[in-house]
N, C-alpha and C positions, 0 to 999 in steps of 0.2 A: 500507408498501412491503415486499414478499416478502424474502426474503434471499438468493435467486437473484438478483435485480433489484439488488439492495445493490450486489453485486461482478459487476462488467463482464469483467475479466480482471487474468491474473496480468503484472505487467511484468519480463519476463524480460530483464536486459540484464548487462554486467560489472559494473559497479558494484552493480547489486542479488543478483548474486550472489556478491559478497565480502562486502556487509553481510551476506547471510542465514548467512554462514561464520563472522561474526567474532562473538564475546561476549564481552561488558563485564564484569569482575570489580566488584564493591561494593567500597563506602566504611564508614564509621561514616554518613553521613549519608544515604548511598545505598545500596537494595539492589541485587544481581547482574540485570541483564539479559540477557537470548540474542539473536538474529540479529535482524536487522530484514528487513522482510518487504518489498516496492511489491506497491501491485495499482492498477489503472484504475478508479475507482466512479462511482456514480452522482452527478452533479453536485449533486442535493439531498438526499445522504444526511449524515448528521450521524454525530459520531465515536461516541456508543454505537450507533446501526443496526452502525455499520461493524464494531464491537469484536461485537457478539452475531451479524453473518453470519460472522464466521471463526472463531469462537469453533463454533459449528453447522457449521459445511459442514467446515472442518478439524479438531476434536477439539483444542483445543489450548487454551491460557490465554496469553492475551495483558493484559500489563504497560502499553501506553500508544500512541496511536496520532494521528497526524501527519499533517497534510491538508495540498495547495495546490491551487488552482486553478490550471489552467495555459491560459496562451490562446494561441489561433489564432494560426499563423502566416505573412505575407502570402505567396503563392503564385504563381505567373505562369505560363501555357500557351496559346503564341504572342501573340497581342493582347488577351488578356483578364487582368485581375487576378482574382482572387480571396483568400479565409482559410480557412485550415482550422479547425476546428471547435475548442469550448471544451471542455476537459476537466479531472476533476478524479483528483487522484493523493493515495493514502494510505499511508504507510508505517506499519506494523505493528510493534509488537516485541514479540515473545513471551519468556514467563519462560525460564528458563535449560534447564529441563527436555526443554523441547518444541521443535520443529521441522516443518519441512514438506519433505514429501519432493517438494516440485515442482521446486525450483530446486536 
């Protein structure tokens, strides 16, 4: 799969732009993390695709990255039901260093 095809789009909302604002200080047991990132991917992309398309398309070093699938939900417009479609969501967290000037 291409790495344009990888990442769908960025999820720009309040809460993913307070995570991408906040960074985590280390432990003895843990090192320093930086902001956390969402983006929308591709529903069969696997976490190293995910890590080496933002690692390429943004220039950055990402630390550990976090998937859900997220499903449809029921819908209704006038007499007909319907679902909206299944999607999958990955949260990024880049080292402490680096950031992305999107959000």
């Amino acid at each position: 799969m291409d790495i344009y095809h990888t990442i769908i789009r960025p999820l720009v909302t309040e809460k993913g732009t307070h995570q991408s604002q906040v960074t985590h200080q280390g432990t003895h047991s843990r090192k320093a993390r930086g902001g956390a990132y969402a983006f929308e991917v591709h529903p069969e992309a696997r976490k190293a695709q995910i890590r080496q398309a933002i690692e390429k398309i943004y220039n950055v070093k990402v630390v550990s990255v976090r998937t859900a699938n997220r499903k449809g939900k029921p819908r209704r417009v006038r007499m007909t039901t319907g679902v909206t479609r299944n999607w999958k969501k990955a949260v990024v967290v880049l080292d402490p260093n680096y950031h992305i000037d999107l959000f």
